[in-house]
C-alpha positions as CSV (number, residue, x, y, z in Angstrom):
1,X,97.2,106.2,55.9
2,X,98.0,104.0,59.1
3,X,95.9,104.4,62.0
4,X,97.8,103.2,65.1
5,X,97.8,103.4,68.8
6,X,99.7,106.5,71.1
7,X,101.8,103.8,72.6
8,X,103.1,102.9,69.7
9,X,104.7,106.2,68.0
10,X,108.1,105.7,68.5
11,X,107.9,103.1,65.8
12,X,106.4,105.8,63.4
13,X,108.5,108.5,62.9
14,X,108.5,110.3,60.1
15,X,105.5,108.9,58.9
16,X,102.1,110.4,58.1
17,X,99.3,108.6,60.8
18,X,95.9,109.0,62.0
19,X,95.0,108.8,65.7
20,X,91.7,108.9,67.7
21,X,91.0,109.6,70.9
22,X,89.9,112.4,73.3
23,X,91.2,116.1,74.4
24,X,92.7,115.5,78.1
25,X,94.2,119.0,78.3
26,X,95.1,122.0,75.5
27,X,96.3,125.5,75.5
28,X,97.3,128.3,72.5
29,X,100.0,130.7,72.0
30,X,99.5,133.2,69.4
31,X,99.7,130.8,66.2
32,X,100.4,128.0,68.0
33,X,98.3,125.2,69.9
34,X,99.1,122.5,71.9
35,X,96.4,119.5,72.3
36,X,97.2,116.6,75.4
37,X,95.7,113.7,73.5
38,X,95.0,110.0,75.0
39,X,94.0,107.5,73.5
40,X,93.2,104.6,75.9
41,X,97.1,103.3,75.7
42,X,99.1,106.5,76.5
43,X,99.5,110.4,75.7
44,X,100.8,112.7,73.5
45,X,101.2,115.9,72.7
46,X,99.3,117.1,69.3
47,X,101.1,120.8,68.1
48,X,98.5,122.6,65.6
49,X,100.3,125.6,63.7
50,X,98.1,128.2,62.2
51,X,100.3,128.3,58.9
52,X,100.7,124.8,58.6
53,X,96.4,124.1,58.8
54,X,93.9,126.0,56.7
55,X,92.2,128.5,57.9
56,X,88.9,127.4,58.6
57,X,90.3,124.4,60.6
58,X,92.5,126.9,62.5
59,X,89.1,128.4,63.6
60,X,87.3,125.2,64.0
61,X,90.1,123.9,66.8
62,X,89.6,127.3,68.8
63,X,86.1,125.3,69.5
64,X,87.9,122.3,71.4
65,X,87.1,121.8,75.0
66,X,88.8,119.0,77.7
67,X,87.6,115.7,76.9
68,X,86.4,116.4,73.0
69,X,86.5,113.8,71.2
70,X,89.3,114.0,67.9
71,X,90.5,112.2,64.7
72,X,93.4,113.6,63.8
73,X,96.0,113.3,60.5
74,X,99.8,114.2,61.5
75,X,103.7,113.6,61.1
76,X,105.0,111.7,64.3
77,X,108.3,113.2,65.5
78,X,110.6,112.7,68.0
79,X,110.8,115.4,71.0
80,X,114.0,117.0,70.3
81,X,115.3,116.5,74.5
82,X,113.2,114.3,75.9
83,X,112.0,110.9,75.2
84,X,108.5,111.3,73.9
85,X,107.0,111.7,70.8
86,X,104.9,114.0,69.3
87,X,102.2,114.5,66.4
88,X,102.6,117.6,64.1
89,X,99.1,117.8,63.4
90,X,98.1,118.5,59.3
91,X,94.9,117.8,59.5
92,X,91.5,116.8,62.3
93,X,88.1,116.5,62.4
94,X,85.9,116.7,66.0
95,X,84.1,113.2,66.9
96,X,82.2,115.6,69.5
97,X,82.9,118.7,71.0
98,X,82.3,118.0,74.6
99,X,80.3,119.8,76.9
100,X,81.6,121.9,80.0
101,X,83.6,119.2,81.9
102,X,82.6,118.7,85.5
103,X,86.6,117.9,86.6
104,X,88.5,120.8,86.2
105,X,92.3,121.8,86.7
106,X,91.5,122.6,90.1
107,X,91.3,121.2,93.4
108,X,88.1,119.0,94.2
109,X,87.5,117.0,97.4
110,X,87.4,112.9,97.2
111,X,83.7,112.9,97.7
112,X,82.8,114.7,94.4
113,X,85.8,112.6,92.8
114,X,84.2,109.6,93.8
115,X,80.5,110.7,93.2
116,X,82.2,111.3,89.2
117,X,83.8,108.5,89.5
118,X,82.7,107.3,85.9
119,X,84.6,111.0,84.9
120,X,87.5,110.8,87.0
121,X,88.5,107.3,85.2
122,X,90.0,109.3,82.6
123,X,92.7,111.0,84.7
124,X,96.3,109.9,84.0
125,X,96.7,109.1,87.6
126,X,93.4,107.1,87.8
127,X,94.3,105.7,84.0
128,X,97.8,104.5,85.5
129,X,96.6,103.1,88.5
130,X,94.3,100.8,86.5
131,X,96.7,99.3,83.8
132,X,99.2,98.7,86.7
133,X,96.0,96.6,87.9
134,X,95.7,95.1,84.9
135,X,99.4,94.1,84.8
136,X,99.0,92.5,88.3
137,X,95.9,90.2,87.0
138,X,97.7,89.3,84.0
139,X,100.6,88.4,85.6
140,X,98.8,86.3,88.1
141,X,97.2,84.6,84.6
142,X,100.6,83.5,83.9
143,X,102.0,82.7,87.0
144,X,99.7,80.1,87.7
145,X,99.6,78.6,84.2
146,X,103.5,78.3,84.1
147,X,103.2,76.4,87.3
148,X,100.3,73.7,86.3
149,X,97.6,75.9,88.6
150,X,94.3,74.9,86.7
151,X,90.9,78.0,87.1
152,X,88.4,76.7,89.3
153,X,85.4,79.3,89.5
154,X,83.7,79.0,92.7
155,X,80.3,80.4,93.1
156,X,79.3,83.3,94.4
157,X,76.0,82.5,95.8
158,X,76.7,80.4,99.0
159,X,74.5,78.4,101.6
160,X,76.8,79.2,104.4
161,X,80.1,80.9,105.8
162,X,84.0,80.2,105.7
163,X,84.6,81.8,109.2
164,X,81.1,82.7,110.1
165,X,77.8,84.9,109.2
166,X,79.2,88.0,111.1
167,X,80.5,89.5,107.7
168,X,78.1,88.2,105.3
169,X,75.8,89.7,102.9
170,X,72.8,87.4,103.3
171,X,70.4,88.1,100.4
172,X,66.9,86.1,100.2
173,X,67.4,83.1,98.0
174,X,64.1,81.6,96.9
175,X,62.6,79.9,99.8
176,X,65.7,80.2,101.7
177,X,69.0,82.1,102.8
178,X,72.0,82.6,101.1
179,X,75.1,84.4,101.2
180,X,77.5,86.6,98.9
181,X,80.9,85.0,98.7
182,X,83.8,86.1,101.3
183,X,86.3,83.3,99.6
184,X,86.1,80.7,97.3
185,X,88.8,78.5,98.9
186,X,86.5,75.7,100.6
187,X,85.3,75.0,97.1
188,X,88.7,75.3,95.8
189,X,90.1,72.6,98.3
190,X,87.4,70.1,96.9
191,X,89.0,70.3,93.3
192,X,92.3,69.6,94.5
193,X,91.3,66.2,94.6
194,X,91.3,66.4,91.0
195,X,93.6,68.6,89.6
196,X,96.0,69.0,92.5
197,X,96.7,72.5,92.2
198,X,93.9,75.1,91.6
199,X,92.7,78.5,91.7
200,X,90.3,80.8,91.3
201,X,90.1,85.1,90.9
202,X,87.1,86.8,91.4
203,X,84.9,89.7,93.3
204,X,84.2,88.6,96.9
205,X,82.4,90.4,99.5
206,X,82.4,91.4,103.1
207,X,80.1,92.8,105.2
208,X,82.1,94.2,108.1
209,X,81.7,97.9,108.8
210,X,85.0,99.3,108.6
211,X,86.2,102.6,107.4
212,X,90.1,102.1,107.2
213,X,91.4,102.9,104.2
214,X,92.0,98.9,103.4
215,X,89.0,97.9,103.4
216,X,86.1,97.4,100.9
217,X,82.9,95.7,100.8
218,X,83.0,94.3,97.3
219,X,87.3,93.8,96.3
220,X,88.6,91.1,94.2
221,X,90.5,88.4,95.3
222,X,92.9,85.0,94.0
223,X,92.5,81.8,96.1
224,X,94.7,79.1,95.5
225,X,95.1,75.5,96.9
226,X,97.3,72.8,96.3
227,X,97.2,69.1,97.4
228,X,100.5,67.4,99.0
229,X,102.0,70.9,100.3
230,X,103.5,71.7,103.6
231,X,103.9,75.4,105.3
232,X,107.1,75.8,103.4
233,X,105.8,74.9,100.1
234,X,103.2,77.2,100.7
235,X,105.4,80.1,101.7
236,X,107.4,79.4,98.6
237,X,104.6,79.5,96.2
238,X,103.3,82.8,97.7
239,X,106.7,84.4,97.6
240,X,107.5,83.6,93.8
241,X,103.9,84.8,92.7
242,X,104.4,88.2,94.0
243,X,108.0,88.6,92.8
244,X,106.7,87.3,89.3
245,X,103.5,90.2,90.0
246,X,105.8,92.9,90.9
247,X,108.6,92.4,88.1
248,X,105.8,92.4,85.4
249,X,105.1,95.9,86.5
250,X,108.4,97.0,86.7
251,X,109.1,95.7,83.2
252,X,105.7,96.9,81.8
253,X,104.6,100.1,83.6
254,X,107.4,102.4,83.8
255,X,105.7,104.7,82.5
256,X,102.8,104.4,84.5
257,X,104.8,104.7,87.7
258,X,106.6,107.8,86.5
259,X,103.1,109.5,86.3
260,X,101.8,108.0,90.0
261,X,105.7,109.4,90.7
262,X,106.1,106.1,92.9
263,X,109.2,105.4,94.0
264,X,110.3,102.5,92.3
265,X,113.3,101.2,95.2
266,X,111.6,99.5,97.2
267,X,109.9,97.2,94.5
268,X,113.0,96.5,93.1
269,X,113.6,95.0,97.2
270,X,111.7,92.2,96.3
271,X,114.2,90.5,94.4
272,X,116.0,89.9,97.8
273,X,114.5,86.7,99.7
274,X,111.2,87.8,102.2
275,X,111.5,87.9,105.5
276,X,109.7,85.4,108.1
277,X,109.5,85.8,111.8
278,X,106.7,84.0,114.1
279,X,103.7,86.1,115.6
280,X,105.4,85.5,119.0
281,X,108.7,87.5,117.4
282,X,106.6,90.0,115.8
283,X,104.8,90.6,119.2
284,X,108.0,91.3,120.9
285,X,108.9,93.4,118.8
286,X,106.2,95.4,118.6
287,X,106.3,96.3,121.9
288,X,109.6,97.2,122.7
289,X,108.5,99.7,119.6
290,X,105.6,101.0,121.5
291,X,102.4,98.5,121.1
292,X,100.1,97.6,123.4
293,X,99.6,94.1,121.4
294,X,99.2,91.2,124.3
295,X,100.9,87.7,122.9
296,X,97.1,86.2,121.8
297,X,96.4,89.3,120.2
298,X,95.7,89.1,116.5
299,X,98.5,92.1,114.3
300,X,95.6,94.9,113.9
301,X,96.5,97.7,111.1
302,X,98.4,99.9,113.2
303,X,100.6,97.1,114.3
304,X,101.3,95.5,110.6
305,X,101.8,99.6,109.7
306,X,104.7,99.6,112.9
307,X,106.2,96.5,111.7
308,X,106.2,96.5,108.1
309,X,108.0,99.9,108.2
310,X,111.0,98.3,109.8
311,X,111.9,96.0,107.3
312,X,112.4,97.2,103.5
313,X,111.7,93.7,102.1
314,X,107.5,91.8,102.8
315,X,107.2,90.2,105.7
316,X,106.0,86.3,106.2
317,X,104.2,86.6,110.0
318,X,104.4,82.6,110.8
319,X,102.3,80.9,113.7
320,X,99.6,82.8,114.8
321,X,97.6,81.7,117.9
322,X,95.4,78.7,116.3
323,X,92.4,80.7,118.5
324,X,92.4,83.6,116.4
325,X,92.6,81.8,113.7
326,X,89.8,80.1,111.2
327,X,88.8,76.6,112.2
328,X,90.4,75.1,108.9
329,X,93.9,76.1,109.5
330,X,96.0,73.0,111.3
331,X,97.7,73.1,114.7
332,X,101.7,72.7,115.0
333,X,102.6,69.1,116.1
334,X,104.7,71.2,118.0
335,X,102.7,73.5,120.0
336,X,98.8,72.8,119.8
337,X,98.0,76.0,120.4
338,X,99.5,77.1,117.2
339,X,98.3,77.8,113.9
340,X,100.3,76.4,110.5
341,X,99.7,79.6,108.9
342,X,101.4,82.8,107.3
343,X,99.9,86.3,106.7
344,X,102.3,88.1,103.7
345,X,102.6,91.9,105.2
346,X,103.7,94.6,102.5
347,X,106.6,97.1,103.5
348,X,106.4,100.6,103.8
349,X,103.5,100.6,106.0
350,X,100.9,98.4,103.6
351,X,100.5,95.3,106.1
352,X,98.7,92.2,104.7
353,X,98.4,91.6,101.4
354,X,97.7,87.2,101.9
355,X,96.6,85.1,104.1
356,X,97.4,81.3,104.0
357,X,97.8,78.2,106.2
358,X,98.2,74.3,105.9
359,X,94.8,73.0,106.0
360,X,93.4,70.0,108.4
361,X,93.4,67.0,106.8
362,X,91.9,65.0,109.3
363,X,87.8,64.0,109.8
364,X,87.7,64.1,113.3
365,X,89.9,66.9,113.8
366,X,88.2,68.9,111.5
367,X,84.6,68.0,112.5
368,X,85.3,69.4,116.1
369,X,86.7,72.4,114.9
370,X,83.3,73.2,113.0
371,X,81.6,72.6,116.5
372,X,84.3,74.5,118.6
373,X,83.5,77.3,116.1
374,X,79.6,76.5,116.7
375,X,79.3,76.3,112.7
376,X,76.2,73.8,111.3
377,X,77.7,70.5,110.6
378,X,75.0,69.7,108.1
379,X,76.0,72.6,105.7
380,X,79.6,71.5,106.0
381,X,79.2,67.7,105.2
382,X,80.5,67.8,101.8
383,X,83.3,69.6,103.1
384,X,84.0,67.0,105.7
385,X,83.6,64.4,102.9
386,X,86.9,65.3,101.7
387,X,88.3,64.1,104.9
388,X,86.8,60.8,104.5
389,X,88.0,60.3,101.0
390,X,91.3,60.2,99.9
391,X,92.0,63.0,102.3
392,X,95.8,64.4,101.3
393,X,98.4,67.2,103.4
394,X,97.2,70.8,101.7
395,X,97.4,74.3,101.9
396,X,96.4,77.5,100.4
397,X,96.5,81.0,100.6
398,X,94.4,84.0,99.1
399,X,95.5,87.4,98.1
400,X,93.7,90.5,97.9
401,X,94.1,92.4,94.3
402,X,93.5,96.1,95.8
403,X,96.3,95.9,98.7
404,X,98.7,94.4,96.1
405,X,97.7,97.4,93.6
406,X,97.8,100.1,96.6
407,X,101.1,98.8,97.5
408,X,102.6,98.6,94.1
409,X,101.3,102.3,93.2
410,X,102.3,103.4,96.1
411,X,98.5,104.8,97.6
412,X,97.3,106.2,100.6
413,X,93.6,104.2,100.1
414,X,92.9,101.1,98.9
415,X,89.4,103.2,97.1
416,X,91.7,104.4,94.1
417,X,92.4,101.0,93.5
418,X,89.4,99.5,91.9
419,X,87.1,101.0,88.8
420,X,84.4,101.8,91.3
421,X,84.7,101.5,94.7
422,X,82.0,99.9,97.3
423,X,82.4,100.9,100.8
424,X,80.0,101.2,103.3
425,X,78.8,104.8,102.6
426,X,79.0,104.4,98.9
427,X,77.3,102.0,96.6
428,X,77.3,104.9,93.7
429,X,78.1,105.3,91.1
C-alpha cells in the first residue's frame, strides 16, 4: 500500500493508495456519497458506494462531519471530463469525528472570520492565499542566492529609529528603552562592507494608527543592500526580483489562482519592461486626473490607487522631494532638492509594494542630515562610522511580503494575506 500526497494523484492511477487528511465538505445521494478531502497539498473528491463498502462502514461514514479527520484506502482514477482526479474509496477509518464546526457554508462577517482565524486557515481560499505566499518567499530565497545576495539577520530589538520614534513600538528593555524593528536596512548597509551584497527577510513592526486596508502593525518584509550601485542598478535589481517572484507563481500556483479566480493577465504584464516616470510627472498627472496632490506632496493611497490604474504594467515613481524623504536617501547632483530614490507601485490599484533609494555615502553629508532630522548623533555613530571607513556608492530597497501577496492574489485587504493578522484593533487570535 503507498501512502502519498493529494497533489500527487495524477501519477497514481489505477493504483490502490492510502491518503490522510481532513473532511472539508461531503454530501449523499441515495447509495452514493461524495467526501471533499484535503490534505495540506490539495483536494480531492473521495466517492463512497454503498455496494462497493461493507455495510457497517457504509453506516459508520453517515457519522462524518466538516473537518473530520480520515484515513482512507481507494483506487485513484481520472475524472472522465475534467482534469482532476478522484479516489474510489474501498475502504476508511475516522482519525476523529469532529465536533459541530463553527464555519459553516454560510455567510459570516470578517470579524467572526478573523476572531476564528486559527479555523478559517483551512478554507481553500485562505489555503491558496498562503502557498501563493509561500511561493513568493521561496522565490525571493532563490533570487537572491542566484545573484550572490548573502542573509544578513538584523535584530529586532533596536536602541533607536530608521526615520524616527513616531511609529515605534518602544517596549522597556532592562534599565533602558528599546524599540521593535521597522527595517533592518541600517544594519544591512554595515555588512555590505563585507559581503557587498546582502539581505535580510523578516517580521517588522509599525506603530502608526492606520486603518487602510494596506496596513499592518506586525508584516514581514525583505531588505536588501548592495555596495558599488547607482539608482539604475538599483531599479534593475528590483525589477528582475519581482518578475522572477511573479513567474514562480505563475508556473507553480495555477491552481491556486483558479480557486482565488484571479485574473491571471495582468501578471503575465510583467514580462513587458516597468514603467518609470519622476514624482514631478506623476504629480502632473494626477491632477489633470482629478487630485488635489501639490508638487512637494508625498503619493498618498488614493493617489498611487489613481495612478497605478492607468498603466497595466508596475510603476517605478523616480525623484521624490528629498524633504519627504528619510535622511539616508542621497540628493540628485542635479537638483538638491531631490531625492535618488524609487517607490515600485503595483497596477490595478495596489500602489507600493518597495521602497528604495541610493544611499549617502558621505560623513559630513550624512551627519547633518541626522541633525536636520533632529535624530541623536550618539545612537547613530556606528552608523556614521561607515562613512569614515572605506565608505563606497550604495543602495537598497525593501519590499513588503503582504502587498506583493495582495497584489499577486488579487485581494481587496492586505489582512488575508498573513497567517494571523495584527492591526490596531486586533492582537487575537
Amino acid at each position: 500500500m503507498t501512502k502519498i500526497f493529494i497533489q500527487d494523484l495524477k501519477d497514481y492511477v489505477g493504483q490502490e493508495v492510502e491518503v490522510s487528511g481532513w473532511i472539508a465538505n461531503e454530501r449523499s445521494s441515495g447509495k452514493i456519497a461524495f467526501w471533499q478531502i484535503r490534505d495540506g497539498s490539495g483536494f480531492a473528491q473521495a466517492i463512497l458506494n454503498m455496494e462497493e463498502i461493507s455495510a457497517s462502514k457504509w453506516a459508520e461514514a453517515k457519522k462524518v462531519t466538516l473537518e473530520s479527520s480520515v484515513k482512507i484506502i481507494a483506487k485513484v482514477s481520472k475524472h472522465p471530463k475534467k482534469e482532476e482526479y478522484e479516489l474510489q474509496v474501498e475502504d476508511f477509518d475516522f482519525y476523529q469525528i469532529a465536533e459541530e464546526y463553527p464555519i459553516g457554508k454560510k455567510d459570516h462577517g470578517i470579524d467572526f472570520l478573523l476572531d476564528n482565524r486559527h479555523l478559517w486557515l483551512r478554507s481553500s481560499r485562505q489555503w491558496a492565499i498562503q502557498r501563493v505566499r509561500n511561493t513568493l518567499i521561496q522565490a525571493t530565497y532563490e533570487f537572491m542566492a542566484k545573484n550572490n545576495f548573502i542573509k544578513i539577520d538584523a535584530p529586532i530589538l533596536t536602541p533607536s529609529a530608521c526615520e524616527g520614534t513616531t511609529e515605534l513600538f518602544a517596549i522597556d528593555y532592562f534599565d533602558t528603552t528599546a524599540y521593535l524593528s521597522q527595517s533592518g536596512q541600517l544594519y544591512l548597509e554595515a555588512a555590505i562592507f563585507a559581503h557587498n551584497k546582502v539581505y535580510d527577510f523578516g517580521p517588522v513592526f509599525r506603530a502608526e494608527k492606520s486603518k487602510t486596508r494596506r496596513h499592518l502593525t506586525e508584516f514581514w518584509m525583505m531588505d536588501a543592500e548592495m555596495a558599488f550601485v547607482d539608482l539604475a542598478g538599483n531599479i534593475k535589481v528590483q525589477e528582475d526580483l519581482i518578475r522572477f517572484m511573479v513567474q514562480a507563481v505563475l508556473s507553480k500556483n495555477q491552481a491556486e489562482l483558479k480557486i482565488l479566480e484571479r485574473d491571471t493577465k495582468p501578471l503575465n504584464n510583467i514580462a513587458k519592461p516597468f514603467h518609470q516616470i519622476t514624482h514631478a510627472e506623476a504629480v502632473k498627472m494626477l491632477q489633470k486626473m482629478g487630485s488635489d496632490i501639490k508638487a512637494d506632496d508625498d503619493l498618498g493611497a488614493d493617489d498611487e490607487t489613481i495612478l497605478t490604474k492607468k498603466f497595466d504594467n508596475p510603476i517605478f515613481v523616480t525623484h521624490y522631494p528629498a524633504k519627504i524623504k528619510a535622511f539616508y536617501m542621497k540628493r540628485d547632483n542635479k537638483d538638491k532638492d531631490l531625492a535618488l530614490c524609487a517607490d515600485l507601485l503595483a497596477p490595478e490599484g495596489y500602489g507600493e509594494i518597495i521602497g528604495g533609494s541610493q544611499r549617502e555615502d558621505d560623513y559630513e553629508t550624512i551627519l547633518s542630515r541626522i541633525k536636520e532630522h533632529k535624530l541623536p548623533v550618539k545612537e547613530f555613530q556606528w552608523y556614521l562610522d561607515l562613512r569614515k571607513y572605506g565608505s563606497v556608492p550604495h543602495g537598497g530597497f525593501g519590499f513588503g511580503l503582504e502587498r506583493i501577496v495582495g497584489w499577486v492574489c488579487g485581494l481587496e485587504h492586505v489582512r488575508e494575506t498573513i497567517p494571523f493578522p495584527r492591526t490596531i484593533y486586533r492582537l487575537r487570535p
